[in-house]
C-alpha positions in Angstrom: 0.0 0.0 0.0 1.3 3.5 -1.1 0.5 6.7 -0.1 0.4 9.5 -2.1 0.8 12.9 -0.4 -1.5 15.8 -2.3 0.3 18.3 -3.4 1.4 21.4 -1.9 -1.2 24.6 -3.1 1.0 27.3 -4.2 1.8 29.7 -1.4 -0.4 33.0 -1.8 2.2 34.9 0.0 5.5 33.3 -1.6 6.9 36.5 -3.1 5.8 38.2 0.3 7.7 35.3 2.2 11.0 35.6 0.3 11.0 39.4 0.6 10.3 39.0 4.3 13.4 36.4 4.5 15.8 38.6 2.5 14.9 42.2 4.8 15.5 39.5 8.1 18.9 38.1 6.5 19.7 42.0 5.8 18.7 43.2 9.5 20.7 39.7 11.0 23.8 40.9 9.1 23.8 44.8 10.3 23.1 43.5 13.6 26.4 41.1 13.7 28.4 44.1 11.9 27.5 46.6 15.0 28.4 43.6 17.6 31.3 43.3 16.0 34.5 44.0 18.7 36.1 47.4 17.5 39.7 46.9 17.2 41.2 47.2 20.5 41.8 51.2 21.7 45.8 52.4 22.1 46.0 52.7 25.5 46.3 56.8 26.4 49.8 58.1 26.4 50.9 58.1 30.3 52.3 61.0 32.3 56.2 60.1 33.4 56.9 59.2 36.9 54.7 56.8 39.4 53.6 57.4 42.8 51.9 54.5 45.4 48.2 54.3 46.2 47.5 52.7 49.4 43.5 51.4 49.3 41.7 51.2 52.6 38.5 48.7 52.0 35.2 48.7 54.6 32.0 47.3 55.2 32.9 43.5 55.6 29.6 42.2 57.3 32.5 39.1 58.9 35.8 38.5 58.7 35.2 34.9 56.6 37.3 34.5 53.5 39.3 37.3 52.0 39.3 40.4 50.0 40.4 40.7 46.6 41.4 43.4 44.9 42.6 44.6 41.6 44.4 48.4 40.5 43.8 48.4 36.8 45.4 51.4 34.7 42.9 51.1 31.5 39.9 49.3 31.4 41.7 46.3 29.4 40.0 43.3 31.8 37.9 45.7 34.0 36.5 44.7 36.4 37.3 41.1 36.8 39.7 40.1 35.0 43.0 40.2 37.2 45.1 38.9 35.3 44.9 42.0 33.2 45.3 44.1 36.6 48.6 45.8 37.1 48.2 45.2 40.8 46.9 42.7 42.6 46.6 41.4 46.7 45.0 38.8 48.3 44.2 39.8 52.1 42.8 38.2 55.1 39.8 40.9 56.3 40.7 42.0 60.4 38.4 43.9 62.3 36.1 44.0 59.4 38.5 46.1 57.3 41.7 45.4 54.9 44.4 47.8 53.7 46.3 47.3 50.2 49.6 49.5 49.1 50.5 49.5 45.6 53.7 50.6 45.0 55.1 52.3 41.7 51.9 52.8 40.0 52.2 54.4 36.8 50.9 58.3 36.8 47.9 59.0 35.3 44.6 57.5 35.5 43.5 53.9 37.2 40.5 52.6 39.5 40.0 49.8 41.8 37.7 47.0 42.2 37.3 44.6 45.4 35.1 41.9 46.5 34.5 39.6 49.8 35.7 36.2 48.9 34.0 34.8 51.8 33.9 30.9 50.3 38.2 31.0 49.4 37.3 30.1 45.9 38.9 33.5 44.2 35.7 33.9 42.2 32.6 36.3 42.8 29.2 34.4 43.5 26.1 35.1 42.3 22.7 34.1 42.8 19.5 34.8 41.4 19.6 36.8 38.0 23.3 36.7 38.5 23.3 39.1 41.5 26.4 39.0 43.6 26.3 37.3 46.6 29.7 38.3 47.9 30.5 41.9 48.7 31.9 44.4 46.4 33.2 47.2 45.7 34.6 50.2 43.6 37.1 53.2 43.6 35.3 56.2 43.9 32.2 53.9 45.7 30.5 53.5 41.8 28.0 52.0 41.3 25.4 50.1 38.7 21.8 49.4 39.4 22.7 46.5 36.7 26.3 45.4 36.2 29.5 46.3 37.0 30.1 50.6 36.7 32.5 51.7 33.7 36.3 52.0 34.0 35.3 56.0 33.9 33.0 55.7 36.5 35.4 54.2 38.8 38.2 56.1 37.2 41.0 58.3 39.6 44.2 60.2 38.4 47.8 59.6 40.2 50.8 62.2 40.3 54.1 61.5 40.4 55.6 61.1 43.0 51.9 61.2 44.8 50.5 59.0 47.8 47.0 58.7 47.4 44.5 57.4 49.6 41.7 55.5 48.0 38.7 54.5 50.4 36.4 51.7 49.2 33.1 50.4 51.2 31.6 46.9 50.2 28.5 45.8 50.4 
């Protein structure tokens, strides 16, 4: 026993159709084109000379784990990629509070980013909608209501020759 399948009625809407594919094809390709990485910037010219910035981090809810943190000079691996930092320390928290000095920092500009790594597994949890569930923080205390702030938002300058004093509260 065969069976024979009717044939197909011409589509009433096949020039429609193709049309509709072609403008979706078109839209798909622009769209890839604009996601498309820009070639990576030059980083900015720096000022000669260095100085040390000495960062001061509060707010630790315990003293579990330990605070990492992370002087970047560009925004090349901001915020979380430390391999990309140009400083990095690993500190136990005492008395709910850590201090970091980073010597010979290049003038010019750079921020800081921290978080509570309360679980010793050198990696910021997240829960629910990929919320942190560690503390953080930021140079300049920046802040998102989604995502990590911008490199400029976080963003100080250092002298030569200066000291500075960068205060950072987690939470």
């Amino acid at each position: 026993m065969s069976f024979a399948f009717p044939e197909r009625p011409p589509a009433y809407n096949g020039g429609m159709r193709s049309r509709l594919q072609l403008l979706s094809v078109g839209a798909c390709t622009i769209a890839f084109s604009a996601c498309a990485s820009a070639p990576p910037r030059t980083p900015e010219p720096r000022p000669p000379g260095a100085g040390r910035v000495q960062v001061t981090v509060t707010g630790f809810e315990n003293e579990n784990g330990q605070a990492l943190i992370a002087l970047f000079l560009d925004e090349r691996g901001w915020p979380h990629d430390e391999r990309l930092a140009f400083g990095r320390s690993v500190l136990p928290i005492r008395e709910r509070q850590v201090v970091a000095e980073f010597e010979d920092v290049p003038s010019g500009r750079f921020a800081v980013s921290v978080f509570h790594d309360e679980d010793l597994d050198r990696e910021l949890d997240t829960g629910v909608f990929g919320i942190p569930s560690e503390d953080y923080g930021f140079s300049r205390d920046a802040r998102r209501t989604f995502g990590p702030p911008s490199f400029e938002e976080a963003r100080l300058e250092l002298a030569a020759g200066e000291s500075k004093p960068v205060a950072i509260r987690v939470d």
